[in-house]
RODRENFI-887944 format. One record per atom (N, C-alpha, C): atom name; residue in one letter; x, y, z. Coordinates in nm, 2 decimals. Atoms other than C-alpha are relative to their C-alpha. Layout:
# residues N
<site "CA","a",<X,Y,Z>>
...
This chain:
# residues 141
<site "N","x",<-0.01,-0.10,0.10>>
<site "CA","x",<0.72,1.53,0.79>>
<site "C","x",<-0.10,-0.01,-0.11>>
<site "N","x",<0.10,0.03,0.12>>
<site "CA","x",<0.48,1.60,0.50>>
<site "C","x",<0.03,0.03,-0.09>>
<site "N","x",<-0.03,0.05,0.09>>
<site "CA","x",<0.66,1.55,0.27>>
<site "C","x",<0.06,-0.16,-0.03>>
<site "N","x",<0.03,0.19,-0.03>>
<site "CA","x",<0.75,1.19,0.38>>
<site "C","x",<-0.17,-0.11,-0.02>>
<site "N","x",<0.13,0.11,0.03>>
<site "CA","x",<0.37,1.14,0.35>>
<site "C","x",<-0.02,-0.03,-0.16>>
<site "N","x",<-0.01,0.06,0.15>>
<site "CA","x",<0.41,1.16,-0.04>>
<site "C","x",<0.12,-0.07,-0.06>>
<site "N","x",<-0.12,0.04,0.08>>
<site "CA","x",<0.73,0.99,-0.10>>
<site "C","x",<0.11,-0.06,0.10>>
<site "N","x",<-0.04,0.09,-0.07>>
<site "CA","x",<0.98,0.73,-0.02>>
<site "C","x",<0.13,0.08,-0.02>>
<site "N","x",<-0.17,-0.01,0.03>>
<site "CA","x",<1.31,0.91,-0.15>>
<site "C","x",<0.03,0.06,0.06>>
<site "N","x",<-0.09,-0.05,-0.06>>
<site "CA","x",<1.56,0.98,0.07>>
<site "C","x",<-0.01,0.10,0.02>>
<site "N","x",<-0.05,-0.14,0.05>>
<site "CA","x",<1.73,1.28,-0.05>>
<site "C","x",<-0.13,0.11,0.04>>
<site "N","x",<0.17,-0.11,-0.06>>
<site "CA","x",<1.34,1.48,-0.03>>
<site "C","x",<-0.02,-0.01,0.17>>
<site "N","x",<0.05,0.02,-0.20>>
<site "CA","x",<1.30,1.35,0.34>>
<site "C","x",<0.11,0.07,0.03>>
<site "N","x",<-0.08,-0.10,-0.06>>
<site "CA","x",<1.62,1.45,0.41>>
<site "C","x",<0.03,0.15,-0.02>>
<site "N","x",<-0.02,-0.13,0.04>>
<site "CA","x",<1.62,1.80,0.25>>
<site "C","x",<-0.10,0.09,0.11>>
<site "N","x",<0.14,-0.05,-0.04>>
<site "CA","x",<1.25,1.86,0.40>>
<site "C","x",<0.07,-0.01,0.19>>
<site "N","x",<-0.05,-0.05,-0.09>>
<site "CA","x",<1.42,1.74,0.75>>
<site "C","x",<0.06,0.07,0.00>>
<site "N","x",<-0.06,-0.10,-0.07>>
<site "CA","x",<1.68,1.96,0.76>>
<site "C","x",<-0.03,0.12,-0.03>>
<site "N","x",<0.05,-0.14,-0.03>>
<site "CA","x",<1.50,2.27,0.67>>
<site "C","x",<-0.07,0.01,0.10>>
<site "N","x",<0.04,0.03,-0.11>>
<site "CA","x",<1.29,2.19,0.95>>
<site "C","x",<0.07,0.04,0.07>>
<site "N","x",<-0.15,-0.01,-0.12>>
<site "CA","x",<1.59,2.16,1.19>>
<site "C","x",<0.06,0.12,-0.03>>
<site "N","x",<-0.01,-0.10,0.00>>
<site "CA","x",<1.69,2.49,1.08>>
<site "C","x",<-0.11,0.11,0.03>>
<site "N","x",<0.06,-0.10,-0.10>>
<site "CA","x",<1.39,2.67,1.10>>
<site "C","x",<-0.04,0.00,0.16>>
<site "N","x",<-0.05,0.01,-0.17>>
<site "CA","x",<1.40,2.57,1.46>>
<site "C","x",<0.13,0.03,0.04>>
<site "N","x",<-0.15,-0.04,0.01>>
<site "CA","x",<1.73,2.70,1.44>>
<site "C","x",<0.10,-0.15,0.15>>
<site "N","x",<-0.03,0.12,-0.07>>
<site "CA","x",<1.85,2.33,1.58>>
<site "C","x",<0.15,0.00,-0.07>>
<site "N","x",<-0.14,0.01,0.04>>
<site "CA","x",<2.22,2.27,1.54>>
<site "C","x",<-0.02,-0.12,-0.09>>
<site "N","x",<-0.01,0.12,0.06>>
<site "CA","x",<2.27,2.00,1.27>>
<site "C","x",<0.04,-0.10,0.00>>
<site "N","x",<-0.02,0.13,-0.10>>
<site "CA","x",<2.33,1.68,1.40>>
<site "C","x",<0.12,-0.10,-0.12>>
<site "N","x",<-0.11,0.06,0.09>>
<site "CA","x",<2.60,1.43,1.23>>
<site "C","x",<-0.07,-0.06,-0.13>>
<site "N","x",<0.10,0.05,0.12>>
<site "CA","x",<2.48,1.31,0.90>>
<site "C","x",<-0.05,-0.13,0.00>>
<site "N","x",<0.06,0.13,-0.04>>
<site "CA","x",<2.42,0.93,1.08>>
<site "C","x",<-0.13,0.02,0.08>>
<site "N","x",<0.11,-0.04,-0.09>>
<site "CA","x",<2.21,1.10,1.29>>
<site "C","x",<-0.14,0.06,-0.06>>
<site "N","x",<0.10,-0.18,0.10>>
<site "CA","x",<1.99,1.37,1.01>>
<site "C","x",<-0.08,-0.16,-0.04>>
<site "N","x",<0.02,0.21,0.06>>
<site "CA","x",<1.99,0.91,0.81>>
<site "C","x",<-0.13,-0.04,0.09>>
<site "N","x",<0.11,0.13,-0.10>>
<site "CA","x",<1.83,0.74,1.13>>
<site "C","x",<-0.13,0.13,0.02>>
<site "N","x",<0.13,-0.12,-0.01>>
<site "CA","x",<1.58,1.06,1.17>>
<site "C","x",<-0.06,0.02,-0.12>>
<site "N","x",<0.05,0.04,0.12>>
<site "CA","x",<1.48,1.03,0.81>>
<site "C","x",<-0.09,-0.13,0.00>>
<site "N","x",<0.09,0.15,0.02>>
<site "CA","x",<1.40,0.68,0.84>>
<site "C","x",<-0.11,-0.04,0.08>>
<site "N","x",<0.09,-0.03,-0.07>>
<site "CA","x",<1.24,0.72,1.11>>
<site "C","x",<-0.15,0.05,-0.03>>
<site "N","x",<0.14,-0.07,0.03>>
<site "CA","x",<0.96,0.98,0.97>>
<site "C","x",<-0.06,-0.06,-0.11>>
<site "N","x",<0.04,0.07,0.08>>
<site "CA","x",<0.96,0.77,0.66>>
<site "C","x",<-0.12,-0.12,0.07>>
<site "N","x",<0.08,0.13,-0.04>>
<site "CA","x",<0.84,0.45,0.88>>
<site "C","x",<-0.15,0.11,0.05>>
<site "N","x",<0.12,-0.05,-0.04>>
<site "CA","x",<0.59,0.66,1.04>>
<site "C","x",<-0.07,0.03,-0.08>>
<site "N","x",<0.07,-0.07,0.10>>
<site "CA","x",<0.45,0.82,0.74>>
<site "C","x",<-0.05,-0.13,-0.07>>
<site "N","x",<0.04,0.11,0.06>>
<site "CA","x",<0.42,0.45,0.58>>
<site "C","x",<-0.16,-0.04,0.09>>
<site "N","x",<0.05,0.01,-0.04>>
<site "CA","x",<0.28,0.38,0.90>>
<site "C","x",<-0.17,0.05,0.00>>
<site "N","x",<0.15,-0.12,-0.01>>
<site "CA","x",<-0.01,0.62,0.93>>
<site "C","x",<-0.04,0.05,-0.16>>
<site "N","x",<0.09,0.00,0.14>>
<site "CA","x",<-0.10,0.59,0.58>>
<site "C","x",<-0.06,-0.16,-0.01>>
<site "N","x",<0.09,0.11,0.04>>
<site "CA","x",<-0.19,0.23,0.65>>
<site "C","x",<-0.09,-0.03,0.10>>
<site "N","x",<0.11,-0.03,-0.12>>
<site "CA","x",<-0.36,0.30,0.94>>
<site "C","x",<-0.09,0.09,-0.03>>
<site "N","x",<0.12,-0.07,0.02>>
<site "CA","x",<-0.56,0.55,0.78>>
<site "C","x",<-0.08,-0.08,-0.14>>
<site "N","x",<0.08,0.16,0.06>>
<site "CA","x",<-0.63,0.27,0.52>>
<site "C","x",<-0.10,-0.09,0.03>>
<site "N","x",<0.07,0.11,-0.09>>
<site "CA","x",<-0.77,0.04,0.74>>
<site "C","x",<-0.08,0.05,0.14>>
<site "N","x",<0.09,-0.05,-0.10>>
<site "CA","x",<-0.95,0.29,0.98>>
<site "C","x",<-0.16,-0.01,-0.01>>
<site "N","x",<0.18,-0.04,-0.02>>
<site "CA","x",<-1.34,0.26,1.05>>
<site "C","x",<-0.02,-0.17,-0.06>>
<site "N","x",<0.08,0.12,0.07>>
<site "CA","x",<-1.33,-0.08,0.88>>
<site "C","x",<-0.05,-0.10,0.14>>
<site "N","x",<0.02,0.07,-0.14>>
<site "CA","x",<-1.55,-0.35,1.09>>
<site "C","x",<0.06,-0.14,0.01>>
<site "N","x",<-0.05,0.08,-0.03>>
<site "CA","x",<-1.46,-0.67,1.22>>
<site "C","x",<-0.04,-0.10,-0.15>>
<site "N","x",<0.03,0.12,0.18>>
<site "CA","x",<-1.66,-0.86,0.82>>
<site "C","x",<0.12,0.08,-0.07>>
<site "N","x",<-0.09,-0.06,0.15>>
<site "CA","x",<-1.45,-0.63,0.63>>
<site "C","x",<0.13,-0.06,0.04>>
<site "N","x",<-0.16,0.05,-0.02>>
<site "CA","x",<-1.12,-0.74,0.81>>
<site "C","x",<0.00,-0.14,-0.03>>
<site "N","x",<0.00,0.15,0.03>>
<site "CA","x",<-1.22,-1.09,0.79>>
<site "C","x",<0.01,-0.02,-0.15>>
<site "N","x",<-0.01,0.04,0.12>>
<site "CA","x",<-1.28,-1.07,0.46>>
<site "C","x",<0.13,0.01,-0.08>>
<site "N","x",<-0.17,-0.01,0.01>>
<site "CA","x",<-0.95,-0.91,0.39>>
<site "C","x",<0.11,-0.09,0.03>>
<site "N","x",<-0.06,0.07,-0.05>>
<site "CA","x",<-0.77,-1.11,0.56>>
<site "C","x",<-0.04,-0.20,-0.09>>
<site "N","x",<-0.01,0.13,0.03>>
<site "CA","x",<-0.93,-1.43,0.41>>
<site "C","x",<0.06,-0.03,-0.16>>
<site "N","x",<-0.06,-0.03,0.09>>
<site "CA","x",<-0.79,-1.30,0.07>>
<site "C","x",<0.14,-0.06,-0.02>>
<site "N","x",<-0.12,0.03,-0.07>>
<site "CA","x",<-0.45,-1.38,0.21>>
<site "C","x",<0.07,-0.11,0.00>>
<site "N","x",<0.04,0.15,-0.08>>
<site "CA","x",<-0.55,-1.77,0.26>>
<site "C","x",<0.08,-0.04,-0.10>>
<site "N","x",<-0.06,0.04,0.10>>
<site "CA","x",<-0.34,-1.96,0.04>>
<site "C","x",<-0.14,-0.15,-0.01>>
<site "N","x",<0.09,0.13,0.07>>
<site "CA","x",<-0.63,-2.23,-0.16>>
<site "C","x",<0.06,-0.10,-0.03>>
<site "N","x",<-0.04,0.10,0.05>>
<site "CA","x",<-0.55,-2.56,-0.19>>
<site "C","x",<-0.01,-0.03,-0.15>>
<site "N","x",<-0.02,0.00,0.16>>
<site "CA","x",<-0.64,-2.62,-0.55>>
<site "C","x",<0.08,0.08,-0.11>>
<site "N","x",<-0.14,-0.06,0.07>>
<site "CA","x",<-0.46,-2.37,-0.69>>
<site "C","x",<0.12,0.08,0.05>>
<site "N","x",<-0.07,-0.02,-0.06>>
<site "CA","x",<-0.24,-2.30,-0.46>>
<site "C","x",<0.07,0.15,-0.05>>
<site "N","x",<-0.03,-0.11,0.03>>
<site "CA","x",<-0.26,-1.95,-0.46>>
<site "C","x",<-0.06,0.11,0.09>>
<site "N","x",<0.10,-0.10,-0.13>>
<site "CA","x",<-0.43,-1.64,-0.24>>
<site "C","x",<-0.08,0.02,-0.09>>
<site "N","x",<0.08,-0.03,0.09>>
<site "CA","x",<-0.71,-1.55,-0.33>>
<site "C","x",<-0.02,0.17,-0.03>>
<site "N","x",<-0.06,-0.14,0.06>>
<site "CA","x",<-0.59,-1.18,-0.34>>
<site "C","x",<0.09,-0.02,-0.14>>
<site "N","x",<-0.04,0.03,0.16>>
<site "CA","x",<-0.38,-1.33,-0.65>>
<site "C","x",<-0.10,-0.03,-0.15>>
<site "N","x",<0.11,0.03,0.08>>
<site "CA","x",<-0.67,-1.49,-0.81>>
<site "C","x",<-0.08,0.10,-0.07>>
<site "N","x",<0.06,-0.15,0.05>>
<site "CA","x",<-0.86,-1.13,-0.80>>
<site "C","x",<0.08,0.06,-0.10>>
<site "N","x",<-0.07,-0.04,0.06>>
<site "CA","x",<-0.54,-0.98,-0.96>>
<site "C","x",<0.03,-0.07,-0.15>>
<site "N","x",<-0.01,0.08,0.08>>
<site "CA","x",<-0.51,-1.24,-1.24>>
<site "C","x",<-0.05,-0.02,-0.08>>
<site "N","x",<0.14,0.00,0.13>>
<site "CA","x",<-0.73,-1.17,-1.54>>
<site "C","x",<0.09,0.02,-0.15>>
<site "N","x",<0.01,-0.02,0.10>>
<site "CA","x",<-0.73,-1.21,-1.88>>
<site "C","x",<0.00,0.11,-0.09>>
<site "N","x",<0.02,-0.16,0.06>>
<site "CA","x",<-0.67,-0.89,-2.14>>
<site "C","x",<-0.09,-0.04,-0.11>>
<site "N","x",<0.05,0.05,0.13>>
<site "CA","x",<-0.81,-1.12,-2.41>>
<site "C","x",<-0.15,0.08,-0.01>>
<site "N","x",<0.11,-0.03,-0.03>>
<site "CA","x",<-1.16,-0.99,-2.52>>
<site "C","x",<-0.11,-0.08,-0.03>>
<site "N","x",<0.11,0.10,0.02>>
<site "CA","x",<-1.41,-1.26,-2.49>>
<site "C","x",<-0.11,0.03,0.13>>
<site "N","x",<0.16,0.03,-0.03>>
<site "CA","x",<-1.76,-1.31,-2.39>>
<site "C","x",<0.03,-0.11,0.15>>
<site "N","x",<-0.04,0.08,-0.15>>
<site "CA","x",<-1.60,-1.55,-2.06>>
<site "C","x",<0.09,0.08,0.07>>
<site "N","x",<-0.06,-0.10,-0.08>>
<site "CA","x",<-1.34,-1.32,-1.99>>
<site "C","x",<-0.04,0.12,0.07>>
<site "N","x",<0.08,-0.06,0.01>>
<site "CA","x",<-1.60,-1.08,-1.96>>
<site "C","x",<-0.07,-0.02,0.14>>
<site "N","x",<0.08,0.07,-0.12>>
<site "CA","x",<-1.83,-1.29,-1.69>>
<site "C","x",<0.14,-0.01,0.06>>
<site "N","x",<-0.13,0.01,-0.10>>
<site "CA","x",<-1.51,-1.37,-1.52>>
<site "C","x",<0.03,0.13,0.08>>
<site "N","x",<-0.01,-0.16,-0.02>>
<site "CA","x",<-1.41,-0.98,-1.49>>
<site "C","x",<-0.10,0.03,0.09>>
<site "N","x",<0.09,-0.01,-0.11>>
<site "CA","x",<-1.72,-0.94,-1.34>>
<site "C","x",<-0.01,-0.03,0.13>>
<site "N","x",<0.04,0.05,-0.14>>
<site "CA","x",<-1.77,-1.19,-1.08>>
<site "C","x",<0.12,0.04,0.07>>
<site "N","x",<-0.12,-0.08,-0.07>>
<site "CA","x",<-1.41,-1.04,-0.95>>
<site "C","x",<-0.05,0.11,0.06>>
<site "N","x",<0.06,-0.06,-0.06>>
<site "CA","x",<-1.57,-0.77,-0.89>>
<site "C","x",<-0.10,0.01,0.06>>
<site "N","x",<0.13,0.06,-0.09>>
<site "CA","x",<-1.87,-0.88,-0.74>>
<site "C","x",<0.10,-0.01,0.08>>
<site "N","x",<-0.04,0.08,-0.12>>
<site "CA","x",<-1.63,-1.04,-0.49>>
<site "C","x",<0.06,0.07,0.03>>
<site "N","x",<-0.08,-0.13,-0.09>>
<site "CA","x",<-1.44,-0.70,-0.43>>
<site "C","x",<-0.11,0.08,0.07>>
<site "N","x",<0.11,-0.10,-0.06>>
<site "CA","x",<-1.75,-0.53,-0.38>>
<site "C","x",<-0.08,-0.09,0.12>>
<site "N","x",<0.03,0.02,-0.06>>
<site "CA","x",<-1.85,-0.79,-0.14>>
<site "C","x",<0.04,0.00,0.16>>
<site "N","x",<-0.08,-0.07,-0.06>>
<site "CA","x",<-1.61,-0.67,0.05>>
<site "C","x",<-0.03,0.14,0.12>>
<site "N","x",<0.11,-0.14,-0.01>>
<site "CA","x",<-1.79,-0.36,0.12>>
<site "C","x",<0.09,0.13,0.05>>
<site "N","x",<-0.06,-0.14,-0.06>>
<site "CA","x",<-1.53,-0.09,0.14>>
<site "C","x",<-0.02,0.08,-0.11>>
<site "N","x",<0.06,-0.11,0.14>>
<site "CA","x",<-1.56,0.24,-0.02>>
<site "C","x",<0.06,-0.01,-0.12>>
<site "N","x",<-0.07,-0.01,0.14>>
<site "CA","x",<-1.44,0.32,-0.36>>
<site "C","x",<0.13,0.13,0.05>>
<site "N","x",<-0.11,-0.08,-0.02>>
<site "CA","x",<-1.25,0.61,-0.23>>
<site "C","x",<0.08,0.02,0.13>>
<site "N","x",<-0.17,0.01,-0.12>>
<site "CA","x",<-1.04,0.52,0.04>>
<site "C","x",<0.06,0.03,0.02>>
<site "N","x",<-0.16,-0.06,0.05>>
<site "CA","x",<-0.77,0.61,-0.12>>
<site "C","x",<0.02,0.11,0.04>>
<site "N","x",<0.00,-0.10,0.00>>
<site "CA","x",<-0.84,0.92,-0.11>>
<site "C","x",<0.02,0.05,0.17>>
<site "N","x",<-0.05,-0.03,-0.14>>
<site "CA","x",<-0.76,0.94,0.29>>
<site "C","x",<0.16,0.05,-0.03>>
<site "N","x",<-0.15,-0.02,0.03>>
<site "CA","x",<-0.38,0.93,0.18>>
<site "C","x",<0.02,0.05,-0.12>>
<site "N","x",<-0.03,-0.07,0.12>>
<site "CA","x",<-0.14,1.14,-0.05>>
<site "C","x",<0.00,-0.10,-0.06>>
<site "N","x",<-0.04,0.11,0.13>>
<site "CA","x",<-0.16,0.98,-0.40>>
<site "C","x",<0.11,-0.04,-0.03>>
<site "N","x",<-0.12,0.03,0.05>>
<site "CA","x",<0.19,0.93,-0.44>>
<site "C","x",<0.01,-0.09,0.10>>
<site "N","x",<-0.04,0.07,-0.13>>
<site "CA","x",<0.20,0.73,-0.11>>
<site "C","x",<-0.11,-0.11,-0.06>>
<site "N","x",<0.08,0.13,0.06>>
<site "CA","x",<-0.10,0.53,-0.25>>
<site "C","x",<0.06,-0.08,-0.13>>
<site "N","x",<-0.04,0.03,0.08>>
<site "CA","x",<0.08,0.49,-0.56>>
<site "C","x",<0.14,-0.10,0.00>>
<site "N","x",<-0.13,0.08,-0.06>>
<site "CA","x",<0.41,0.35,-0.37>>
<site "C","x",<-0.05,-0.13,0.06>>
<site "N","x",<0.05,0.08,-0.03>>
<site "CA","x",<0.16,0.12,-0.17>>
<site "C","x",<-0.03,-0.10,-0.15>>
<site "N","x",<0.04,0.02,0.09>>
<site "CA","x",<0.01,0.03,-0.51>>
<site "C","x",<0.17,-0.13,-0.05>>
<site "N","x",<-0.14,0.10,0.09>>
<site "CA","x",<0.39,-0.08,-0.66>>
<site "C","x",<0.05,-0.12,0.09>>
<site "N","x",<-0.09,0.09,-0.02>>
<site "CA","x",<0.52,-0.24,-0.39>>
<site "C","x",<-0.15,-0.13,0.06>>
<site "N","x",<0.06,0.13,0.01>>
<site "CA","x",<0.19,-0.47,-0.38>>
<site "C","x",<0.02,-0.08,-0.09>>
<site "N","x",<-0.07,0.08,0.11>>
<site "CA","x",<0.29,-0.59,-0.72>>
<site "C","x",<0.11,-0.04,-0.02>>
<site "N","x",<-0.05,0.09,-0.03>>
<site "CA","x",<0.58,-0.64,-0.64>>
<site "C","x",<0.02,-0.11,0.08>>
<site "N","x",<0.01,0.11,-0.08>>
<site "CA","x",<0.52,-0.87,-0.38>>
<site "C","x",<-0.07,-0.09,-0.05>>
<site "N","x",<0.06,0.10,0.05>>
<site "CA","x",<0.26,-1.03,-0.59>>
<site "C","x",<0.07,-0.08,-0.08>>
<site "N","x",<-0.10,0.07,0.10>>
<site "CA","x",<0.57,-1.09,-0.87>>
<site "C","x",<0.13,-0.08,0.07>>
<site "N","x",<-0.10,0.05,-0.11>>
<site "CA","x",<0.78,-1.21,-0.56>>
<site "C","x",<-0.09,-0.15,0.04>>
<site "N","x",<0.10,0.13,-0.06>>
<site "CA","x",<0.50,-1.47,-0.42>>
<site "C","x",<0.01,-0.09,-0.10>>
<site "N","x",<0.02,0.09,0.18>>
<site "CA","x",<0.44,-1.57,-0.82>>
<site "C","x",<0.17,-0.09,0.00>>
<site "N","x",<-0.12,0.05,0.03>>
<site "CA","x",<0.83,-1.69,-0.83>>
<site "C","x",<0.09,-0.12,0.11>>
<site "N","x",<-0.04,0.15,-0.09>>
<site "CA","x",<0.85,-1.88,-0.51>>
<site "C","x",<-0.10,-0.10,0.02>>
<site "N","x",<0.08,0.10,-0.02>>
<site "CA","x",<0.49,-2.03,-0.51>>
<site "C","x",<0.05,-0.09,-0.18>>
């Protein structure tokens, strides 16, 4: 449904399904049934927004992604955390720091607008529930 590509809430998928199922003039199916067909388009729609995410990239970019992931011995942390982890303070080190983070995203070599493959609200749902996983990792590491 495309409205599942912008949004995780229920209630919208399900409304958007069953107009659907009406204009096909489909009999309306039991409301367990309207549920698991919802969740359904949901997963897909997650799906194929992270697959259009990660399309065209080559085999350095995955590696590099993926080595983000690595939990470091010393500070026992990913170094996808490490990147996330800065300073608001405004100093002359915080500064160089900021930087070389970026240096190391941009070594990366993906575009700047990626994003823009998928609806922004669906990027913006990716977006939250990566912070929350990062505030989930933060509490058990």
């Amino acid at each position: 449904s495309e409205v599942a590509r912008g949004t995780d809430r229920g209630e919208a998928i399900a409304l958007a399904v069953v107009e659907e199922l009406r204009a096909r003039r489909v009999l309306l199916p039991a409301a367990t049934v309207v549920e698991r067909l919802c969740l359904a388009v949901r997963a897909r729609a997650r799906a194929a927004a992270y697959d259009s995410l990660i399309q065209g990239l080559d085999d350095e970019q995955t590696k590099r992604l993926l080595a983000l992931l690595k939990i470091s011995e010393p500070e026992g942390r990913t170094g996808l955390t490490q990147l996330r982890d800065w300073s608001e303070a405004p100093s002359a080190a915080n500064l160089v720091r900021l930087t070389e983070r970026l240096a190391a995203v941009r070594t990366i070599g993906i575009e700047a607008d990626r994003a823009r493959r998928i609806h922004q609200a669906r990027y913006a749902i990716i977006v939250g529930e990566a912070a929350l996983l990062s505030c989930f990792g933060a509490l058990l590491g």
